[in-house]
C-alpha positions as a printed Julia matrix, in Angstrom:
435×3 Matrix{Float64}:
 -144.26  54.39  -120.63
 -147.59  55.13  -121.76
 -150.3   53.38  -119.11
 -152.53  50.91  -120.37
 -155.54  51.85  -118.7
 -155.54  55.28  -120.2
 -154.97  54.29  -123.87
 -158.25  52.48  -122.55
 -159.71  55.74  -121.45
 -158.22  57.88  -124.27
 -159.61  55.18  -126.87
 -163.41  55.31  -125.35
 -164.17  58.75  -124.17
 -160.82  60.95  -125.22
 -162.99  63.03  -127.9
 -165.73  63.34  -125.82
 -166.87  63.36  -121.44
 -165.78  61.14  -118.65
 -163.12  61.34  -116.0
 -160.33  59.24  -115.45
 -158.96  58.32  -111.54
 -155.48  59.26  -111.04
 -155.37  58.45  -107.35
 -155.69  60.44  -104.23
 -156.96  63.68  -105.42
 -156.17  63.79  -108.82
 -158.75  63.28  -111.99
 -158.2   63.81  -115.6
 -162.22  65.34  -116.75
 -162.43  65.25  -120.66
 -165.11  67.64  -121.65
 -165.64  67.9   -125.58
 -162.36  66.0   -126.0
 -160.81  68.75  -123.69
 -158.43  67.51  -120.87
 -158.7   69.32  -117.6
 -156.07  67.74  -115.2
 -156.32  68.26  -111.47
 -154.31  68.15  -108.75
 -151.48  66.11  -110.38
 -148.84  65.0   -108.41
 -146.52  63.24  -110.8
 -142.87  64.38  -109.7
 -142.83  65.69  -106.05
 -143.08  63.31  -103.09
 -145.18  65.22  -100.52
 -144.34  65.7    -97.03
 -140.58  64.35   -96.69
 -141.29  61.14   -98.67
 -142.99  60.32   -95.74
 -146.19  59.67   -97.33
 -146.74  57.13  -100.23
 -149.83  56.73  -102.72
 -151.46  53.55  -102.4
 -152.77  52.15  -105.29
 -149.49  54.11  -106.84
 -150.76  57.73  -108.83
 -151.09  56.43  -112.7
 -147.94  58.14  -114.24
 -147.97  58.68  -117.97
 -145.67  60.78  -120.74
 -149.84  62.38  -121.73
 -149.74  64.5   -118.4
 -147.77  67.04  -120.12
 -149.63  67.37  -122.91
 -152.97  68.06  -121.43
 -155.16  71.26  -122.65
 -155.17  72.71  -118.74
 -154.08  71.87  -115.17
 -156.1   72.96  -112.12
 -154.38  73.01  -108.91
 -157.0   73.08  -105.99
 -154.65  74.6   -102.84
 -151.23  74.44  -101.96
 -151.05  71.71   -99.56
 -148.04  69.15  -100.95
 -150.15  66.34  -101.83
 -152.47  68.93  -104.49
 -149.54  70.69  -105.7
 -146.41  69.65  -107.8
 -144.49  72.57  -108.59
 -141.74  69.83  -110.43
 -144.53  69.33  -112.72
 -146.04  72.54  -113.02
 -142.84  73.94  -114.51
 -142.35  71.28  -116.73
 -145.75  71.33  -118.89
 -145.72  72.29  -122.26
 -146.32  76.47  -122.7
 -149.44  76.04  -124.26
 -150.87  73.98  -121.06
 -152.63  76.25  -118.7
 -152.35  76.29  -115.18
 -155.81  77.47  -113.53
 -155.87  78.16  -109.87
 -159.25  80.03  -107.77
 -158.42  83.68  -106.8
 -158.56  85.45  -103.68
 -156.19  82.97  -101.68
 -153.29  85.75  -101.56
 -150.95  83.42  -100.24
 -151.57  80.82  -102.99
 -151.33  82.73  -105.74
 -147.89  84.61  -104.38
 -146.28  81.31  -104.0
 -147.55  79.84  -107.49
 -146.63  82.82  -109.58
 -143.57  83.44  -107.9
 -142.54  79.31  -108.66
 -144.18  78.05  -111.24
 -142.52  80.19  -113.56
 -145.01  80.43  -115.9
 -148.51  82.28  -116.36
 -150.92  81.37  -114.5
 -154.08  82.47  -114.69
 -156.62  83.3   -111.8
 -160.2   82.56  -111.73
 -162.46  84.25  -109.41
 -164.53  82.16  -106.99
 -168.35  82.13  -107.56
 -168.45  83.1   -110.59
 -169.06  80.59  -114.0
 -165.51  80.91  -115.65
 -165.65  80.01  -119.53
 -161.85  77.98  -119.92
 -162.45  76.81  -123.57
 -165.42  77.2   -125.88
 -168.5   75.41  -124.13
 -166.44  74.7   -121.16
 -166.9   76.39  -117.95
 -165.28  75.97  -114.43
 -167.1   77.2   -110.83
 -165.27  77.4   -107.8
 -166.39  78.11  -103.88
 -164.04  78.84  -101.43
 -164.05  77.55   -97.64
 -165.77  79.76   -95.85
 -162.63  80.0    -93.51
 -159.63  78.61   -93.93
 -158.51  80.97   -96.83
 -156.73  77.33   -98.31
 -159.46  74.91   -99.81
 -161.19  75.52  -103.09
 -163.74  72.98  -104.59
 -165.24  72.92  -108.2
 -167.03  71.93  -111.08
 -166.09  71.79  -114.56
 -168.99  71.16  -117.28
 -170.47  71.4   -120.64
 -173.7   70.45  -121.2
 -173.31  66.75  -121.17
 -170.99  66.26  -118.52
 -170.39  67.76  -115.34
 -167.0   67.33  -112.85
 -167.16  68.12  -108.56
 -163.52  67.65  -107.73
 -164.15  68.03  -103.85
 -159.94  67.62  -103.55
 -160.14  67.91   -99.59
 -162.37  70.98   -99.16
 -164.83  70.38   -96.41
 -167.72  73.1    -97.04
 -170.77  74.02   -95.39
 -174.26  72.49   -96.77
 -175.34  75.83   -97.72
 -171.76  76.17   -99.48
 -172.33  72.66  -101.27
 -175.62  73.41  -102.98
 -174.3   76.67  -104.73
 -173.35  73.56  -107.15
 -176.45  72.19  -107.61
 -178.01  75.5   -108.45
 -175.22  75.95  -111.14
 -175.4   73.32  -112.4
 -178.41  70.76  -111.59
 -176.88  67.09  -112.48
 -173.32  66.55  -111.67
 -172.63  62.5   -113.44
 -169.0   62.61  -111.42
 -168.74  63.91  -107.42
 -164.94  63.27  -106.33
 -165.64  63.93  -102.63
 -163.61  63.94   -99.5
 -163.95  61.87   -96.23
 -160.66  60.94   -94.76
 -159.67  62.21   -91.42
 -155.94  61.7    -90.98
 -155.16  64.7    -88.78
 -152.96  63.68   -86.14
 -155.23  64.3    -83.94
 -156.33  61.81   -81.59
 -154.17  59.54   -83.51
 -150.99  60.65   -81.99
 -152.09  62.01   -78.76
 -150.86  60.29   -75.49
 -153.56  60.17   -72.58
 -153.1   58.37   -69.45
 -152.22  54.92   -69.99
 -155.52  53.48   -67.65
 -158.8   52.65   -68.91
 -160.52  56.85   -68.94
 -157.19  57.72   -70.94
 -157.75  54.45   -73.52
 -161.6   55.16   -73.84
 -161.38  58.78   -74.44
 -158.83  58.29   -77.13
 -161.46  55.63   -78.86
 -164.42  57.71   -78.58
 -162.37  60.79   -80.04
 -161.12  58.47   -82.94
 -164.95  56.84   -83.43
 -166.7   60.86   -83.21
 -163.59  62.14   -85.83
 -163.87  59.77   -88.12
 -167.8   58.69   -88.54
 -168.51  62.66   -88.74
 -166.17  63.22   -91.61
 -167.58  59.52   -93.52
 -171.06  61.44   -92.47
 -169.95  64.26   -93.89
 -169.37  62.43   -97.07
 -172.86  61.21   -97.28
 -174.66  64.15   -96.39
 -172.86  65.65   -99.76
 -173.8   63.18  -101.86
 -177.42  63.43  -100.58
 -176.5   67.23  -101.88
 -175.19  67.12  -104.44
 -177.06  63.98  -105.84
 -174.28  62.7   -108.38
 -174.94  59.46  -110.73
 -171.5   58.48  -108.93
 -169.41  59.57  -105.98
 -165.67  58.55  -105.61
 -164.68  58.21  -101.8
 -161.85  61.28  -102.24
 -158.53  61.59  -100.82
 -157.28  58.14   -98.47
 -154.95  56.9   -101.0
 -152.03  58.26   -98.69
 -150.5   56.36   -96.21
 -147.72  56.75   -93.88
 -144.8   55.23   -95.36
 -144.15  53.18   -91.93
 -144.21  49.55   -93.69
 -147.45  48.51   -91.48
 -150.56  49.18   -92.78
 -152.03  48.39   -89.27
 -150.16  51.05   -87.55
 -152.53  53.11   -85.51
 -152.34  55.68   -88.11
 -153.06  53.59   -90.89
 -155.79  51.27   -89.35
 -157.69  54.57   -88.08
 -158.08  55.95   -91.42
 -160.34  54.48   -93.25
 -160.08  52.92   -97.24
 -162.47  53.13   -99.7
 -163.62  50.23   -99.61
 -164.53  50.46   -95.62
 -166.03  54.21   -96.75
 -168.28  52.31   -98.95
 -169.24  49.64   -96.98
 -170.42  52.36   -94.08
 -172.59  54.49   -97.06
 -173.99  51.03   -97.61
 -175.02  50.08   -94.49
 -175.98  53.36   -92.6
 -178.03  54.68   -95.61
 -178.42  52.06   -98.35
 -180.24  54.57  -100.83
 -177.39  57.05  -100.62
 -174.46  54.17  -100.57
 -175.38  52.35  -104.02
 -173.89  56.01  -106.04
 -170.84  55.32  -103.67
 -168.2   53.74  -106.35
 -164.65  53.4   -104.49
 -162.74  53.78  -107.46
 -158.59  53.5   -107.85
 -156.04  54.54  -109.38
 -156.85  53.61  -113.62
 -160.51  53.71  -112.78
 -162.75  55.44  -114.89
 -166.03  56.2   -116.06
 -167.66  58.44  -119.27
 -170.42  58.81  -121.65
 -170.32  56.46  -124.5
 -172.94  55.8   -127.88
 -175.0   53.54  -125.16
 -174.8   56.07  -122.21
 -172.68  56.01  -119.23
 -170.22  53.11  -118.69
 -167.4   52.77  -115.56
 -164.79  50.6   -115.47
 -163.15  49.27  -112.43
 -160.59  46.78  -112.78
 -160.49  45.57  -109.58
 -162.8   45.1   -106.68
 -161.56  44.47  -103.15
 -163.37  43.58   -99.75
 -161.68  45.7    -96.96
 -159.38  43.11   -95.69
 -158.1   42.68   -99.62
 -157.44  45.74   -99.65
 -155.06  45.84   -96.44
 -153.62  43.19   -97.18
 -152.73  44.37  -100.65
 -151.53  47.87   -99.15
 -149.59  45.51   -96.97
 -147.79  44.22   -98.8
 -146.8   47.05  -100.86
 -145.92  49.17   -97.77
 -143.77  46.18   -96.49
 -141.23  45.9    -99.36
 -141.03  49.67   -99.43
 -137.29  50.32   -97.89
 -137.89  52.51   -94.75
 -136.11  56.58   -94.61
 -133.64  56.57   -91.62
 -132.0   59.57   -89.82
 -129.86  61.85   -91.45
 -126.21  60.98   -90.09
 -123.73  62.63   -93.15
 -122.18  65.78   -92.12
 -121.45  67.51   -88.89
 -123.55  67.4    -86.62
 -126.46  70.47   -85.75
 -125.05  73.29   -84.2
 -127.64  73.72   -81.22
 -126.56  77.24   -80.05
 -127.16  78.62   -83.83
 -130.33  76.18   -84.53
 -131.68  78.0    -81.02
 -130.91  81.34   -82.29
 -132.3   80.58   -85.61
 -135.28  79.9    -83.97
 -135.71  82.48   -81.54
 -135.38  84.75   -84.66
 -138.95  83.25   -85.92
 -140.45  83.98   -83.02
 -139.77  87.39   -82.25
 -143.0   89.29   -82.68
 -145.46  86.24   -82.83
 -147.9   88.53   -81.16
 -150.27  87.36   -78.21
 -148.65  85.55   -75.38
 -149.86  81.98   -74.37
 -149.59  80.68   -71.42
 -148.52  77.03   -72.76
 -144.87  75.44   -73.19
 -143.97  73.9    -75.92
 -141.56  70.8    -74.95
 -139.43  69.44   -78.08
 -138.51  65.88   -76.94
 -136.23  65.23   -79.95
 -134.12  61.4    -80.21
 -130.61  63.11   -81.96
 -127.33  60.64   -83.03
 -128.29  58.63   -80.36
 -128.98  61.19   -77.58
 -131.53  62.93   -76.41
 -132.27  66.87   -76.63
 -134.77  68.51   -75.02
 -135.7   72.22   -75.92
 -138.4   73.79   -74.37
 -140.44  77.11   -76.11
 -141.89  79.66   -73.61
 -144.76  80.55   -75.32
 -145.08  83.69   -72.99
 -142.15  85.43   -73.89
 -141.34  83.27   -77.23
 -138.24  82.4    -75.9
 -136.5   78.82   -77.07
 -134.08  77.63   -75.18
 -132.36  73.79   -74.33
 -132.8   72.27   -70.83
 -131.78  69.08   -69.26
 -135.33  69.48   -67.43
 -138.47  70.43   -69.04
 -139.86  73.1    -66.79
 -142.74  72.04   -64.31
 -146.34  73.57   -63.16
 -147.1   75.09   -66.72
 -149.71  74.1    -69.25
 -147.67  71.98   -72.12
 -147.25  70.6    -75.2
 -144.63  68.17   -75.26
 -144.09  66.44   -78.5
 -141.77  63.04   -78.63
 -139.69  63.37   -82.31
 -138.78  59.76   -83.64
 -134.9   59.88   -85.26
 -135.75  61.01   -88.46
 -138.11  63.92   -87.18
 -135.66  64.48   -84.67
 -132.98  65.12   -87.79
 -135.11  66.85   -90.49
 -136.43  69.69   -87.65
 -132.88  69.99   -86.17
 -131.5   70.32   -90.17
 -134.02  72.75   -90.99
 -137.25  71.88   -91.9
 -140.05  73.61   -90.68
 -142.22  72.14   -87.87
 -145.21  72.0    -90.52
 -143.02  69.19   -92.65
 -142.73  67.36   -89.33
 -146.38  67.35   -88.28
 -147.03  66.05   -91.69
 -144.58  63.13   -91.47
 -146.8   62.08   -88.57
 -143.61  60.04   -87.18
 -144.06  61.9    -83.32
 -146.79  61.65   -80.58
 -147.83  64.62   -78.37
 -149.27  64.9    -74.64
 -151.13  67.88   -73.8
 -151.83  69.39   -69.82
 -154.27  70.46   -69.93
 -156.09  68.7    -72.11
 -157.71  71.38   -74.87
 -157.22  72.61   -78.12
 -155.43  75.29   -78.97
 -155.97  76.47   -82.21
 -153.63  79.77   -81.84
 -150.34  77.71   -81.12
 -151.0   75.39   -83.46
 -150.58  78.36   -86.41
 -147.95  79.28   -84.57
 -146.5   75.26   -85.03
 -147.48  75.52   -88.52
 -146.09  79.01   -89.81
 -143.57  80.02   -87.32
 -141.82  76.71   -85.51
């Protein structure tokens, strides 16, 4: 069914510039009536189902028949392989080179060509249409851009968090961006889902970890728009919640909406905060005979907007553990596993405690992280440093059926305690890639 608000859209600026909201992370840019899709998620669910787009991604039979389709990194909530492979031939899929990884795993399954753009570098995609990219300086994932003519001008920020001096490479491309999708959510599970001591140092360092987290990324936010100095910024990237039915679970609550974004840009610099437009999903805004022109259809105050999410999250039917079929053969799942770790490199001197609720027991397995050795134990060993993780039922089922740890971590249904108390940015790759 085609969408109202984009026959809307299509109707005002589909010949010539303006951007349409999708949700989350993905815009449609039209640049000289050419439509530049990115970061579509239309057919996959990311992360398990366990996530769910709030407002709900605008779905429409037009995807597929877009002129291109950028996909920003391979995280699940950017990148819909379903979809990919099931554009029209003469779509093109553009993706930002020198991410091996990436580009492996796209050409290998989108079965299709895609075609690789380098970073830094103004990339011409159709006549009078050109695409920029930077990399994160780091992470070898994220990838930002522009896309622009010479009336209209694109920053889809996706959830790339660069470095000022990264950010104004932009600027100096291209001077006035109208349109500056740009990120601000933190919903890492950190502190979220940590477990201090439950007395009143444990309960205060977990608030001023939440309070530092999430005010630096919001201030993050702003200092890019002060960069990048956009007619309009869209708050980028907290239209996923956990799929838990609440939306005043600590999760939920802790990240913060839109709406709340903008009302912070508003009050802790007012100049800055009056570009801030917290757009949703159908939202839109272009350049028409009388200049530019947004529509929103609906505005919310922050408790609106809870309540609305509320609502929606609360008649949502809730996944449950896996029960069908036999049971998880522990001995082979153990083996399995001991398999991935052979050869991790580097010891650390840190256990890894798997606290997992099964069919209505309990397991416990415990991974050495000395010797990379996983074994089961009716005790989790004593006097080491630790991670010990606490797996809800349906965690508890997907890791024991096979997914990987990674798929767990971003179902966010587990808490972890750490002794001591630090970071440890080498076993968490290893809980990403190898667990």
């Amino acid at each position: 069914m085609k969408n109202a608000q984009l026959t809307s859209f299509y109707e005002r600026f589909g010949a010539g510039d303006g951007v349409f909201y999708l949700g989350h992370a993905s815009v449609l840019a039209v640049l000289g009536g050419k439509k530049i899709l990115f970061d579509p998620i239309v057919l996959s669910k990311p992360y398990g189902n366990a996530w769910v787009f709030y407002p709900q991604q605008i779905i429409d039979p037009r995807w597929y028949e877009v002129d291109a389709v950028v996909v920003s990194h391979i995280h699940q909530d950017h990148y819909d392989l379903h979809f990919l492979r099931e554009l029209k031939p003469d779509v093109k899929i553009f993706i930002v080179g020198e991410r091996p990884s990436f580009e492996a795993d796209i050409r290998e399954k989108a079965g299709r060509a895609v075609t690789v753009l380098p970073p830094e570098t103004e990339n011409e995609i159709f006549p009078g249409v050109k695409l920029y990219a930077v990399n994160h300086e780091t992470n070898g994932i994220d990838s930002s851009a522009i896309v622009y003519n010479e009336r209209f001008c694109v920053y889809h920020g996706n959830d790339n968090y660069l470095q000022p001096e990264s950010m104004r490479k932009f600027t100096r491309i291209n001077p006035h961006i109208n349109v500056a999708c740009i990120p601000y959510a933190y919903i890492h599970w950190y502190p979220f889902l940590m477990e201090y001591d439950d007395d009143a140092h444990g309960k205060a360092h977990k608030e001023r970890e939440r309070a530092r987290l999430v005010n630096h990324y919001m201030d993050d936010f702003l200092n890019n728009v002060e960069i990048l100095n956009p007619d309009v910024a869209v708050p980028f990237g907290a239209n996923l919640l956990i799929d838990d039915g609440n939306m005043r679970s600590e999760i939920n609550l802790a990240v913060q909406t839109p709406v709340e974004l903008t009302d912070y840009a508003r009050r802790a610099r007012p100049d800055t905060g009056q570009r801030v437009q917290p757009m949703l999903a159908g939202d839109y805004y272009g350049l028409g005979p009388n200049g530019a022109e947004m529509t929103i259809a609906r505005s919310y105050d922050a408790e609106e907007y809870r309540d609305e999410a509320q609502l929606f999250l609360a008649a949502r039917p809730q996944k449950s553990a896996s029960v069908d079929g036999p049971a998880v053969d522990l001995p082979q799942f153990l083996h399995d596993l001991n398999a991935r770790l052979a050869g991790c490199g580097a010891p650390i001197d840190n256990i890894v405690r798997m606290d997992l609720d099964y069919r209505g027991g309990r397991v416990q397995i415990e991974i050495d992280c000395l010797n990379y050795q996983a074994r089961a134990v009716d005790q989790f060993t004593d006097g080491r440093p630790f991670h010990h993780f606490k797996l809800d039922q349906v965690a508890s089922s997907d890791w024991l059926n096979g997914d990987r740890f990674e798929e767990i971590i971003g179902t966010r249904r587990f808490t972890v305690k750490r002794v001591p108390d630090l970071y440890l940015p080498d076993l968490l790759r290893l809980l990403n890639t190898v667990f």
